[in-house]
PyMOL Python script that loads the backbone (N, CA, C, O; Angstrom):
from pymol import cmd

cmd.read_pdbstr("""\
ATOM      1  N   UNK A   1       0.850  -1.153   0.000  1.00  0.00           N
ATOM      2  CA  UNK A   1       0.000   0.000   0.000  1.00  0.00           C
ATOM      3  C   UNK A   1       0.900   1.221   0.000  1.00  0.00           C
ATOM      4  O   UNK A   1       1.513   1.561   1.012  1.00  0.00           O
ATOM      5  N   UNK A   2       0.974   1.923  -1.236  1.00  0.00           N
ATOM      6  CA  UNK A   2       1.328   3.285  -0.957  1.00  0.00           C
ATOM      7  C   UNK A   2       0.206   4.577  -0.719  1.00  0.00           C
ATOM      8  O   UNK A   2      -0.913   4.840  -1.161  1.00  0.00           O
ATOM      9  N   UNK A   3       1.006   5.115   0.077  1.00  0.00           N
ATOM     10  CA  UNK A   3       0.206   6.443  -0.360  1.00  0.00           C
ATOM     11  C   UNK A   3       1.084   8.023  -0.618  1.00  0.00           C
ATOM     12  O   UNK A   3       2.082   8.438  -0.029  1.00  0.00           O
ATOM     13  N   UNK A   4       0.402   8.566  -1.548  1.00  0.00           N
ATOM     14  CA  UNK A   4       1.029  10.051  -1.913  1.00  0.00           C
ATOM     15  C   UNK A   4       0.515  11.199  -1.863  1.00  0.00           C
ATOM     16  O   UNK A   4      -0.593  11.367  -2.372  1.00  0.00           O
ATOM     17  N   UNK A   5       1.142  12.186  -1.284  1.00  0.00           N
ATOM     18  CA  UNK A   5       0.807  13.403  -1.758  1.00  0.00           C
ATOM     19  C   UNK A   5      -0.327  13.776  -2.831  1.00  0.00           C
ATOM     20  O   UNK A   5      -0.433  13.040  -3.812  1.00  0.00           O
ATOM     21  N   UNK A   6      -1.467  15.253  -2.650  1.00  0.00           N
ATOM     22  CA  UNK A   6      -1.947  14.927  -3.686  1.00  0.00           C
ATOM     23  C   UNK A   6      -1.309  15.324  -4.627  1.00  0.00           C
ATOM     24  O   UNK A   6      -0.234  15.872  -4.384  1.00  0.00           O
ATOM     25  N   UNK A   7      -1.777  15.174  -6.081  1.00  0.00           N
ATOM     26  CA  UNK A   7      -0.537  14.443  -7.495  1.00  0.00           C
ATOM     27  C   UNK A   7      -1.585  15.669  -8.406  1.00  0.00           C
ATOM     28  O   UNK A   7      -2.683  16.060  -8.010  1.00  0.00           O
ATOM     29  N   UNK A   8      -0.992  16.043  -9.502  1.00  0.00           N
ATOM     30  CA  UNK A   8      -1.286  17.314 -10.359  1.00  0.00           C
ATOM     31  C   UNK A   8      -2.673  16.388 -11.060  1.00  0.00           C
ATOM     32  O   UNK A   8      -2.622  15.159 -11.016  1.00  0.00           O
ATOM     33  N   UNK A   9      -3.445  16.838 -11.466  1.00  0.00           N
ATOM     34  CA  UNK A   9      -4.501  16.509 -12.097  1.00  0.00           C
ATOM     35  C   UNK A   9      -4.149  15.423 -13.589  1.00  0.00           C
ATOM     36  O   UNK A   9      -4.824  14.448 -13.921  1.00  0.00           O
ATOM     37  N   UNK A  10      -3.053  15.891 -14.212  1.00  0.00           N
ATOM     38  CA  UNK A  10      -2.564  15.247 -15.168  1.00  0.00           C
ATOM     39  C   UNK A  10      -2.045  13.691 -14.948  1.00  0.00           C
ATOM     40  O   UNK A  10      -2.245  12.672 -15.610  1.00  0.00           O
ATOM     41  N   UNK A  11      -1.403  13.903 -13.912  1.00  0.00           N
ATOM     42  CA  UNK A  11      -1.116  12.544 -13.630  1.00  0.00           C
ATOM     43  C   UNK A  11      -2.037  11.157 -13.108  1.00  0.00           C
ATOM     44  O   UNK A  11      -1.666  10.017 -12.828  1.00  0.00           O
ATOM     45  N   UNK A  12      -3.319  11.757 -13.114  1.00  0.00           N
ATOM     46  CA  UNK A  12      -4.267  11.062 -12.822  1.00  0.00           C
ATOM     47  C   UNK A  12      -4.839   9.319 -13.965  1.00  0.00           C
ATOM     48  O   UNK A  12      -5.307   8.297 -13.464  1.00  0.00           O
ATOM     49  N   UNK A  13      -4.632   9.500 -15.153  1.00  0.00           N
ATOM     50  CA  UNK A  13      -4.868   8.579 -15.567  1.00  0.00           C
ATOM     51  C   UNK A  13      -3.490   7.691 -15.413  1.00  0.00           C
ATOM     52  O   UNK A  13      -3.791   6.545 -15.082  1.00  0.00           O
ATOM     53  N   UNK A  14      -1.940   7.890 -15.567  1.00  0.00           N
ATOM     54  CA  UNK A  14      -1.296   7.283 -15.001  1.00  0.00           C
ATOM     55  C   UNK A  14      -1.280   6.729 -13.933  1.00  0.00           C
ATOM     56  O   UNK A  14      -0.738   5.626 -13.878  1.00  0.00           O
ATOM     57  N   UNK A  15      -1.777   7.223 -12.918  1.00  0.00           N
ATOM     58  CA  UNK A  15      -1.973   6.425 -11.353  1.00  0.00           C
ATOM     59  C   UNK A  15      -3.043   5.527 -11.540  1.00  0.00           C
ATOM     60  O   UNK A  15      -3.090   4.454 -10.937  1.00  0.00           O
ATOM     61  N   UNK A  16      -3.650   5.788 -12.102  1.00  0.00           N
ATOM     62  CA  UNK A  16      -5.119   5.339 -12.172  1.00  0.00           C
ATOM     63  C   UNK A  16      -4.783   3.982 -13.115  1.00  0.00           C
ATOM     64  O   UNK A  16      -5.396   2.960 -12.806  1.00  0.00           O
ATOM     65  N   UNK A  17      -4.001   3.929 -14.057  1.00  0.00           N
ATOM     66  CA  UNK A  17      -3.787   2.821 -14.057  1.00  0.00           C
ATOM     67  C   UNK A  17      -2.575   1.691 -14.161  1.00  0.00           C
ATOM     68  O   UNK A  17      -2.318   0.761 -14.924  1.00  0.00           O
ATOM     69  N   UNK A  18      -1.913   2.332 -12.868  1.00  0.00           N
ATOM     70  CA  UNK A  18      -0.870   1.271 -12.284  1.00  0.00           C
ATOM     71  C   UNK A  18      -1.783   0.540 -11.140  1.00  0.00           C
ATOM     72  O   UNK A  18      -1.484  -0.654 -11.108  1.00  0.00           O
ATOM     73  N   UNK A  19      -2.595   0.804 -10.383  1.00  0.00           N
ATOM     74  CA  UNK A  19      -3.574   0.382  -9.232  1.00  0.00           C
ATOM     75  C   UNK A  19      -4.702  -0.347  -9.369  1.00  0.00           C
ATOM     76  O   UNK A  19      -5.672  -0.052 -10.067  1.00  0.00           O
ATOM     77  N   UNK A  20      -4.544  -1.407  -8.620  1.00  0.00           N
ATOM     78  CA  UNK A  20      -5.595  -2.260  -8.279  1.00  0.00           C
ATOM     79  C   UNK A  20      -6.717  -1.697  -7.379  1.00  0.00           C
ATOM     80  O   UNK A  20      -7.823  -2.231  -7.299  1.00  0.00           O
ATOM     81  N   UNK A  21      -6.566  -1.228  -7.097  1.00  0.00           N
ATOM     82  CA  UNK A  21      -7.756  -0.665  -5.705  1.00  0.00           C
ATOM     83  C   UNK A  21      -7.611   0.822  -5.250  1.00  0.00           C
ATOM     84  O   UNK A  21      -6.835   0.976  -4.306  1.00  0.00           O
ATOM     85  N   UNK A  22      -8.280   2.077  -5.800  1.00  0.00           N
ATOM     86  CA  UNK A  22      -7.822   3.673  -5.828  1.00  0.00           C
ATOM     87  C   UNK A  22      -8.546   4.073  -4.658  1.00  0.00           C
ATOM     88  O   UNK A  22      -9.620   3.472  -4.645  1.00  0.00           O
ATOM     89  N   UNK A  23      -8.418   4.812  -3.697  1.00  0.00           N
ATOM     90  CA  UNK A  23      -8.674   6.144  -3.142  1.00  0.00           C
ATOM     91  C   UNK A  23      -8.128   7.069  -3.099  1.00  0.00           C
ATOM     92  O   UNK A  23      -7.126   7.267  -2.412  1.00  0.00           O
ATOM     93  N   UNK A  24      -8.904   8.193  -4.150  1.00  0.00           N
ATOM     94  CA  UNK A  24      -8.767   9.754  -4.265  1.00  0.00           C
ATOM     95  C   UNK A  24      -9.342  10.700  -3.613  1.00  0.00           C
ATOM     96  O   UNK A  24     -10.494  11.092  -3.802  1.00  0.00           O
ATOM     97  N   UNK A  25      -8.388  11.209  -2.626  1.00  0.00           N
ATOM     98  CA  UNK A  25      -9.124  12.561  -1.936  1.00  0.00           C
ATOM     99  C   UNK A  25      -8.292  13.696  -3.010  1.00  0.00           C
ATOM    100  O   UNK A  25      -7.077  13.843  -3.136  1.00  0.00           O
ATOM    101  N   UNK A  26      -9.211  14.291  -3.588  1.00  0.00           N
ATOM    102  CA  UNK A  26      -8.507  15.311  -4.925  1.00  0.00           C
ATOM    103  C   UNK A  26      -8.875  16.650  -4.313  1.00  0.00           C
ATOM    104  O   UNK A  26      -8.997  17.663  -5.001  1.00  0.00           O
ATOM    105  N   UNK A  27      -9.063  16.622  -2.883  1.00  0.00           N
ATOM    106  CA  UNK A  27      -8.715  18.274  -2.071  1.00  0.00           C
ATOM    107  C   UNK A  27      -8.187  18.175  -1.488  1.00  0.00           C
ATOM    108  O   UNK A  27      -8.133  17.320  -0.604  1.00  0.00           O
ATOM    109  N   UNK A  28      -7.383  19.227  -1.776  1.00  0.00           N
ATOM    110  CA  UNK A  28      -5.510  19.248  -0.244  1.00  0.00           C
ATOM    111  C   UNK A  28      -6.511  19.479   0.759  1.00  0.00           C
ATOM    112  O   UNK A  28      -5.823  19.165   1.731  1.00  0.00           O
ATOM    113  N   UNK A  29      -7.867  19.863   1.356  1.00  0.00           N
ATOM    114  CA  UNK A  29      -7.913  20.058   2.571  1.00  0.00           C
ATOM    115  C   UNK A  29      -9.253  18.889   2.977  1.00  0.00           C
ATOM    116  O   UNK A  29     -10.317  19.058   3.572  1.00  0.00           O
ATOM    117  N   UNK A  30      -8.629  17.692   2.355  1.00  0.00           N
ATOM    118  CA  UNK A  30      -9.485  16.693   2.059  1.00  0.00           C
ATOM    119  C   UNK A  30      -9.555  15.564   4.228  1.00  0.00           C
ATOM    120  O   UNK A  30     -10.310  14.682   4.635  1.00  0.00           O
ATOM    121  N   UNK A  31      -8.328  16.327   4.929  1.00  0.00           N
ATOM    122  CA  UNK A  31      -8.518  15.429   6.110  1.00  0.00           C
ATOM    123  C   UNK A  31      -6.829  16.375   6.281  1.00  0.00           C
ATOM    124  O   UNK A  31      -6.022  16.902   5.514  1.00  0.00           O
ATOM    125  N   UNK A  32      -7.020  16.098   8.203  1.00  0.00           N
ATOM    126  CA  UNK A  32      -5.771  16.668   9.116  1.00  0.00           C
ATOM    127  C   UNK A  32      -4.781  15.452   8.779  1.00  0.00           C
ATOM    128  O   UNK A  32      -5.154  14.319   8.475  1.00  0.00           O
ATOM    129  N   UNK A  33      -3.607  15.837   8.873  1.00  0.00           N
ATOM    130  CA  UNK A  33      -2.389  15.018   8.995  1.00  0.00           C
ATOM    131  C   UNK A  33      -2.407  13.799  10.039  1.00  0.00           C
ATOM    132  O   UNK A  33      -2.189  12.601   9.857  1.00  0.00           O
ATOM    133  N   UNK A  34      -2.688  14.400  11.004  1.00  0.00           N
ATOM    134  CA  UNK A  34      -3.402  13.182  12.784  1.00  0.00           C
ATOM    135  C   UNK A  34      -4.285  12.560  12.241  1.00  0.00           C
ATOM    136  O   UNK A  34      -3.964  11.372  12.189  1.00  0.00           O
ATOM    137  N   UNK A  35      -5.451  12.790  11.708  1.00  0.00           N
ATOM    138  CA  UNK A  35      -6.615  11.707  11.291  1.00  0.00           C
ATOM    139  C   UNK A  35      -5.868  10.909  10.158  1.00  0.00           C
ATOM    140  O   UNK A  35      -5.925   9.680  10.148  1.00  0.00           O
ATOM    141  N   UNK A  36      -5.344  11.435   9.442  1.00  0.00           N
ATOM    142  CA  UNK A  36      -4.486  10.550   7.807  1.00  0.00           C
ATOM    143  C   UNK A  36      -3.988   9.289   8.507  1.00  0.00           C
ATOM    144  O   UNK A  36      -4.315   8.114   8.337  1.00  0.00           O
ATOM    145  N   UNK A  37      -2.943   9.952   9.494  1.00  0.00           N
ATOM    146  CA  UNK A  37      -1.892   8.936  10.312  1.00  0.00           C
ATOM    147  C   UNK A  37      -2.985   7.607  11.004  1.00  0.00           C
ATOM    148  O   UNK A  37      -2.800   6.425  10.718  1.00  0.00           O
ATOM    149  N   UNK A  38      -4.006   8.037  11.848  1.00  0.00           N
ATOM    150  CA  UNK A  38      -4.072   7.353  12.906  1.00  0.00           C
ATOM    151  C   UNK A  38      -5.213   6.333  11.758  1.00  0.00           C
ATOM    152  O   UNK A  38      -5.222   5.116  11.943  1.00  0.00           O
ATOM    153  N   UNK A  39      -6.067   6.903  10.685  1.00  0.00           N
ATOM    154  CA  UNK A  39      -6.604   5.757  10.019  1.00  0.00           C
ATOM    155  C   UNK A  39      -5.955   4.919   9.008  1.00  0.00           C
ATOM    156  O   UNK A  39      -6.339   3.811   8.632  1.00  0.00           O
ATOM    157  N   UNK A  40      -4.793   5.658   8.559  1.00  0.00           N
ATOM    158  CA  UNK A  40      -4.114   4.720   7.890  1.00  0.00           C
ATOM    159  C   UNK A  40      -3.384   3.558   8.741  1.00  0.00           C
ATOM    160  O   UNK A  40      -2.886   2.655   8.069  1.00  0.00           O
ATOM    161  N   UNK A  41      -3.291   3.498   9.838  1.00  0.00           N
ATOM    162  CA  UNK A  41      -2.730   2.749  10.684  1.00  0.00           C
ATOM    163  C   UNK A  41      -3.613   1.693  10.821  1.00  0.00           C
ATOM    164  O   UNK A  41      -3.314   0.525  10.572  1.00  0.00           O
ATOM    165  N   UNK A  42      -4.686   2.070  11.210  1.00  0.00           N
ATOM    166  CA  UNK A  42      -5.648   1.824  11.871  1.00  0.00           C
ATOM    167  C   UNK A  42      -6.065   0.219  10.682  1.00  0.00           C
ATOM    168  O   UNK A  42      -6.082  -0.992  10.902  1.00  0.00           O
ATOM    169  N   UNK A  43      -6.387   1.214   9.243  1.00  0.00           N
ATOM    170  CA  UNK A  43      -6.406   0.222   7.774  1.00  0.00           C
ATOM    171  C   UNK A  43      -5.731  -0.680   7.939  1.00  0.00           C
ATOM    172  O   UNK A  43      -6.273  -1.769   8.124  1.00  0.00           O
ATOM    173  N   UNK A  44      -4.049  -0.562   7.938  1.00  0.00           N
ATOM    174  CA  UNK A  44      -2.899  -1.434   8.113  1.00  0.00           C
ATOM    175  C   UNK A  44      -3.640  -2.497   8.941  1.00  0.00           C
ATOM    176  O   UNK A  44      -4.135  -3.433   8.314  1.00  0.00           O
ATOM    177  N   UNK A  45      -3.759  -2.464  10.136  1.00  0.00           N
ATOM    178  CA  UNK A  45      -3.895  -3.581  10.690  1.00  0.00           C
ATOM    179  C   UNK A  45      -5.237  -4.004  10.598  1.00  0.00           C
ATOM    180  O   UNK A  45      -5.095  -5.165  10.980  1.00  0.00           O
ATOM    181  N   UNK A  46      -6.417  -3.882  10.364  1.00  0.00           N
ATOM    182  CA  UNK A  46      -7.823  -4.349   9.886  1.00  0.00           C
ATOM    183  C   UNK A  46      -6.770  -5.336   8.444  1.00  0.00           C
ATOM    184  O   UNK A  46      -6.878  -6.540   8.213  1.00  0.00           O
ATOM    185  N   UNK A  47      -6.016  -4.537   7.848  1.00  0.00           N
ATOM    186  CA  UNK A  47      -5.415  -5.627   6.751  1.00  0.00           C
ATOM    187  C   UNK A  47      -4.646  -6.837   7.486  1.00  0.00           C
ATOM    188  O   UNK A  47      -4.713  -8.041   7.240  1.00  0.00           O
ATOM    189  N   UNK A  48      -4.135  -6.374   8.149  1.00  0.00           N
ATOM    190  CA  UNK A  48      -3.245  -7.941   8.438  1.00  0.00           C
ATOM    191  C   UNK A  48      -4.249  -8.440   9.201  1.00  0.00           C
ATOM    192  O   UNK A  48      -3.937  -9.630   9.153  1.00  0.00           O
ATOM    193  N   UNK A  49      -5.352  -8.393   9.955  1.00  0.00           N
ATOM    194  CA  UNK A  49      -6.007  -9.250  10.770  1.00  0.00           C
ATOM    195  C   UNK A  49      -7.178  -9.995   9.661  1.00  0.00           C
ATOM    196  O   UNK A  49      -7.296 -11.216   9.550  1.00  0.00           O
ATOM    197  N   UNK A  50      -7.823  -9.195   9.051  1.00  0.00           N
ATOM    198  CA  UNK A  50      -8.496  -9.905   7.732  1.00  0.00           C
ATOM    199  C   UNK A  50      -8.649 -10.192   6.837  1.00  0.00           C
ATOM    200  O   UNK A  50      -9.495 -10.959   6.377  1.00  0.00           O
ATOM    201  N   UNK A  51      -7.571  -9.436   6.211  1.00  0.00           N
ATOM    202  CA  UNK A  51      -7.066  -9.523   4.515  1.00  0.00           C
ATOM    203  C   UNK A  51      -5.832 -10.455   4.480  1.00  0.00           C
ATOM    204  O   UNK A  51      -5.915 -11.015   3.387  1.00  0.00           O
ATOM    205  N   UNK A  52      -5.067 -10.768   4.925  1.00  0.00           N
ATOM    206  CA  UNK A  52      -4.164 -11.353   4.605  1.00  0.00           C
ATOM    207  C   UNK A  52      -4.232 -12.782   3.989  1.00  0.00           C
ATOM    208  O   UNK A  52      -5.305 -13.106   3.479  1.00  0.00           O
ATOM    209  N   UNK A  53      -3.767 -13.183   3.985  1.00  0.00           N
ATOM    210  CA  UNK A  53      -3.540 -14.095   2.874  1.00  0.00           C
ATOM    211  C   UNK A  53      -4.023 -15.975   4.277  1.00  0.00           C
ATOM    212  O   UNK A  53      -4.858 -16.875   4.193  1.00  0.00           O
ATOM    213  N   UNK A  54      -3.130 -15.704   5.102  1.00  0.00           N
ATOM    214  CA  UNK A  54      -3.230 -16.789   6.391  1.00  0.00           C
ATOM    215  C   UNK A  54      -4.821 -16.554   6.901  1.00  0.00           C
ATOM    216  O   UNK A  54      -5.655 -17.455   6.984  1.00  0.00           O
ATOM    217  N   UNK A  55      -4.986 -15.518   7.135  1.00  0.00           N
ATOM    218  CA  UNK A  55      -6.004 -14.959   7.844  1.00  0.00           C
ATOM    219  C   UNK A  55      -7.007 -15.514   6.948  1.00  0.00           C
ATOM    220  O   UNK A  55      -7.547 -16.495   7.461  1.00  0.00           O
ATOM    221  N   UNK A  56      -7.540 -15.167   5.539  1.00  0.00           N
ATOM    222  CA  UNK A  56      -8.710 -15.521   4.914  1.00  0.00           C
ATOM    223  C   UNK A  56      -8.555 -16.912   4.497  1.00  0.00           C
ATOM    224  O   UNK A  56      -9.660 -17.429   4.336  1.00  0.00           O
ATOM    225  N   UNK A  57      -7.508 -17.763   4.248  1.00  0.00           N
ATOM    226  CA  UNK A  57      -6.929 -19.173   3.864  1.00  0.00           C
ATOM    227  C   UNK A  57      -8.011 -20.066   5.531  1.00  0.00           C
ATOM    228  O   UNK A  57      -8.919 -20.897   5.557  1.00  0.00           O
ATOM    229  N   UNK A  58      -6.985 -19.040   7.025  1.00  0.00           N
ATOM    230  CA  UNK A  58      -7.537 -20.003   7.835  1.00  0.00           C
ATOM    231  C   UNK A  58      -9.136 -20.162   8.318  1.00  0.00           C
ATOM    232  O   UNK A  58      -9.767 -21.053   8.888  1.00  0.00           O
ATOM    233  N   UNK A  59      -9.435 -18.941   7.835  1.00  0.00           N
ATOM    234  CA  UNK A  59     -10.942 -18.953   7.459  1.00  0.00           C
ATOM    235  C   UNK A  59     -11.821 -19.830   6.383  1.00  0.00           C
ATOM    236  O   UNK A  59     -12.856 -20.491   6.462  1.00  0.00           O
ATOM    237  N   UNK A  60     -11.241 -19.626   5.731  1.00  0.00           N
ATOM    238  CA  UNK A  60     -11.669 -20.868   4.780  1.00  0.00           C
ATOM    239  C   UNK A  60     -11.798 -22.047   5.310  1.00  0.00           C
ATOM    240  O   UNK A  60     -12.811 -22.736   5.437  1.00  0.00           O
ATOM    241  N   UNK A  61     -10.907 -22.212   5.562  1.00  0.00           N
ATOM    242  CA  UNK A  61     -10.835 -23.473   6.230  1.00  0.00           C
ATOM    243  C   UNK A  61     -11.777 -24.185   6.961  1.00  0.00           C
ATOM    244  O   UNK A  61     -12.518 -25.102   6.605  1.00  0.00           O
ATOM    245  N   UNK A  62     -11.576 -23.356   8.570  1.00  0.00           N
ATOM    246  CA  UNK A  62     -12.501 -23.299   9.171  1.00  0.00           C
ATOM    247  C   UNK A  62     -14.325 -23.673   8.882  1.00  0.00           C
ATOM    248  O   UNK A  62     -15.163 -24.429   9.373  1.00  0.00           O
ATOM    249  N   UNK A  63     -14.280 -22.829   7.998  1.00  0.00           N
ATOM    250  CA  UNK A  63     -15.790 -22.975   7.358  1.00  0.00           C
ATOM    251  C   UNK A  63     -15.696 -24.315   6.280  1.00  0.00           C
ATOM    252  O   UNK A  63     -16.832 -24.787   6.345  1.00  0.00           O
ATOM    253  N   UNK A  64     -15.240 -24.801   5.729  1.00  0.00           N
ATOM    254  CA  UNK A  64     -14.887 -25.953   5.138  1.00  0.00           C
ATOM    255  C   UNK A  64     -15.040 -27.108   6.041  1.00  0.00           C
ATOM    256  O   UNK A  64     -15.715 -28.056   5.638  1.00  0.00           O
ATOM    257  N   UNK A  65     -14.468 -27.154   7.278  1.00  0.00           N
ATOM    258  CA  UNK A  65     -14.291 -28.184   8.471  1.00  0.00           C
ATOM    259  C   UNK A  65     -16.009 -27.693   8.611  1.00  0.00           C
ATOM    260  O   UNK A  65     -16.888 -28.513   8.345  1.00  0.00           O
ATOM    261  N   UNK A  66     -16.254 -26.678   8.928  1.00  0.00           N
ATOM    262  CA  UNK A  66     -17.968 -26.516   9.537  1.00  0.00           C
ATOM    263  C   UNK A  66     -19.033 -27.272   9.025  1.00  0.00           C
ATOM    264  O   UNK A  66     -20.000 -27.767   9.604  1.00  0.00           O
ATOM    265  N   UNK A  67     -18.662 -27.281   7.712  1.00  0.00           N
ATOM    266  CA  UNK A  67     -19.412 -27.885   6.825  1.00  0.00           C
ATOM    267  C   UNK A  67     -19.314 -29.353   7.016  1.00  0.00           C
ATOM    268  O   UNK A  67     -20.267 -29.920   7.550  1.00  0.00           O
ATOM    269  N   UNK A  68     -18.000 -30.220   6.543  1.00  0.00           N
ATOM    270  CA  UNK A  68     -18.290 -31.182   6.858  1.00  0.00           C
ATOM    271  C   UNK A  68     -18.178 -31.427   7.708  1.00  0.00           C
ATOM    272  O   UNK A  68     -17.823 -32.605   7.666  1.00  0.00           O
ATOM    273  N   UNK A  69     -18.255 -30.973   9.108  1.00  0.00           N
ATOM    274  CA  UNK A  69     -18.774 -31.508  10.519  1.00  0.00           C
ATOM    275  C   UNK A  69     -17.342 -32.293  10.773  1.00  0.00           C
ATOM    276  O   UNK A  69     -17.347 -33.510  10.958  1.00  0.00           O
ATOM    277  N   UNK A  70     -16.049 -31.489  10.770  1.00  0.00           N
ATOM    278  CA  UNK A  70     -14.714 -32.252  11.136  1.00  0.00           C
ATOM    279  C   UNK A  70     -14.631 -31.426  12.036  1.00  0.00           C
ATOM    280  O   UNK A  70     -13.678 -31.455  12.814  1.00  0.00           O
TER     281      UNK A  70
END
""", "prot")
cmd.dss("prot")
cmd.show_as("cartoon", "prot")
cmd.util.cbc("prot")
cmd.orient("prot")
């Protein structure tokens, strides 16, 4: 996950398509620096606890065993 600065208007279809998954806030006074920090953090780990790769695999799983009653 990166994130950048906001980026000149031009460069928009370039970003737009190196990325799998976009959020554009396209106003500099789009959120405080403290709120940026503490939800991007915040994202980070909602990702490693449910997105990850172990995490949704051992879920699977799980529900797989549920099913057939193992």
């Amino acid at each position: 996950m990166r994130f950048l600065d906001l980026q000149p208007l031009e460069r928009l279809p370039d970003l737009l398509a190196t990325a799998d998954i976009h959020l554009l806030p396209q106003r500099a006074d789009a959120a405080d620096p403290a709120l940026c920090e503490s939800l991007g953090a915040a994202g980070y780990l909602y990702a490693q606890a449910h997105l990850d790769s172990k995490a949704v695999l051992g879920r699977f799983e799980a529900d797989l065993r549920a099913v057939v009653g193992v």
